[in-house]
N, C-alpha and C positions, 0 to 999 in steps of 0.2 A: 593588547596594546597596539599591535601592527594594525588590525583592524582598526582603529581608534584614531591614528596617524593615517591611514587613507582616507578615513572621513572626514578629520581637519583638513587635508590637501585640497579632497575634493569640494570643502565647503569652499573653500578660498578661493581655488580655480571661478567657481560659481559666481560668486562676491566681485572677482576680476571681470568675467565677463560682464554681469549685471554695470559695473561702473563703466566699463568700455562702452557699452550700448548705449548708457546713459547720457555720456560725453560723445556719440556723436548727434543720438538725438538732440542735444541742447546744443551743439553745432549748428546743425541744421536748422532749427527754429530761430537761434537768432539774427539768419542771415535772411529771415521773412518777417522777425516784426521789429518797425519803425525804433529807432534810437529811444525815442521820448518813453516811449511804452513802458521800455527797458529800464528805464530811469526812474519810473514810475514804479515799476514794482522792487526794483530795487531801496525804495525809500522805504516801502512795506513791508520788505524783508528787515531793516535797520529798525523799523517802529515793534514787528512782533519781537522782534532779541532787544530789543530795551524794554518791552513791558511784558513778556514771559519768562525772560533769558534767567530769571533767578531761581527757577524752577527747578529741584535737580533731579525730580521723576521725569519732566519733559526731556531734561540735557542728557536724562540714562535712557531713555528711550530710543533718543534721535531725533527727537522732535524739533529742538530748539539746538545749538544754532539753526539759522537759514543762512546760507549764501547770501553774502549782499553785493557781493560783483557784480557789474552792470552784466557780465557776459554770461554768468551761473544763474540766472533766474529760473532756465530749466532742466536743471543738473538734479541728480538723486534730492538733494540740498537745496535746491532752488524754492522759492517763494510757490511756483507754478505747480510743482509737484505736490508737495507738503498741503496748499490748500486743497487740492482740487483727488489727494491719495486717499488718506485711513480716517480720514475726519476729527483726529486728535488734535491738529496744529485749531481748529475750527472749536471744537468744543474745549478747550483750556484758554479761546479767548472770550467766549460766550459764558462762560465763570468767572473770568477776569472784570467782563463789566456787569455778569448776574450774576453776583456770589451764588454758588449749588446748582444755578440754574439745569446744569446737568449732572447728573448722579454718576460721580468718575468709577463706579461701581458697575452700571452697565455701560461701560464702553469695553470693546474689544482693546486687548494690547499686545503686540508681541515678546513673546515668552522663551521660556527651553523648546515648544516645541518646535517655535521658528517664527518666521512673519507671520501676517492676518491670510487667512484665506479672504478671497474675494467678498463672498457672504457675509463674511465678518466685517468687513470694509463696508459693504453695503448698508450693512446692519446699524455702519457706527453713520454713516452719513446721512441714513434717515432718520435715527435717533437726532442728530445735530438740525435736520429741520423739519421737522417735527418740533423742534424747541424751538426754532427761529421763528414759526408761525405764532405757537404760543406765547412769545413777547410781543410779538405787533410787528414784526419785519418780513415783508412782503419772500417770498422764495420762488413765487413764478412758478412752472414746471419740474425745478431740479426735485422736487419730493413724491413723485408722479411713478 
């Protein structure tokens, strides 16, 4: 049990630093991009938690909420992260307007054993476009 109790401490220690980082990266970024921007993704943030927010695999995940503060856009929570992290927030809205469109069977999720590894991020984000081509929506380089 004592071993058991130093692993939760040090998960937490972890989890604290991870969010301290977090909050000053999104400090710092939003004192470089433009108000409007901010407001901008902030509305995007309000549109996916009205139209996934009933979710309650997305809300046990972490997926959903997002942050909709103008100032949290790139907080752990933020709109910025969540799109652009583990491809979940991206492929539960590509189901949203393609019912199945993607098979929530092969995507990565995190689990007991912990978050995604990278790979598994990678994995889920090529997955998400790779489908986004196969509907007719342009992805440029990000699948590259």
């Amino acid at each position: 049990q004592l071993e058991a109790a130093a692993a939760a401490a040090e998960e937490a220690e972890r989890a604290r630093k991870a969010e301290a980082e977090a909050a000053a990266i999104a400090a710092k970024a939003n004192a470089s991009i433009p108000r409007h921007l901010r407001v901008q993704l902030a509305m995007y943030a309000r549109y996916f938690n009205a139209v996934l927010g009933d979710s309650t695999e997305l809300t046990a995940r972490g997926v959903i909420p997002l942050a909709e503060e103008e100032r949290a856009w790139a907080g752990r929570r933020g709109i910025a992260s969540r799109l652009g992290g583990d491809g979940q927030l991206v492929a539960a809205y590509l189901n949203y307007c393609i019912p199945n469109a993607i098979d929530n069977r092969a995507m990565h999720v995190p689990g007991k054993a912990g978050p995604l590894t990278k790979e598994q991020q990678r994995e889920n984000l090529s997955l998400v476009a790779s489908t986004c081509k196969s509907v007719g929506v342009a992805v440029g380089r990000v699948a590259e």
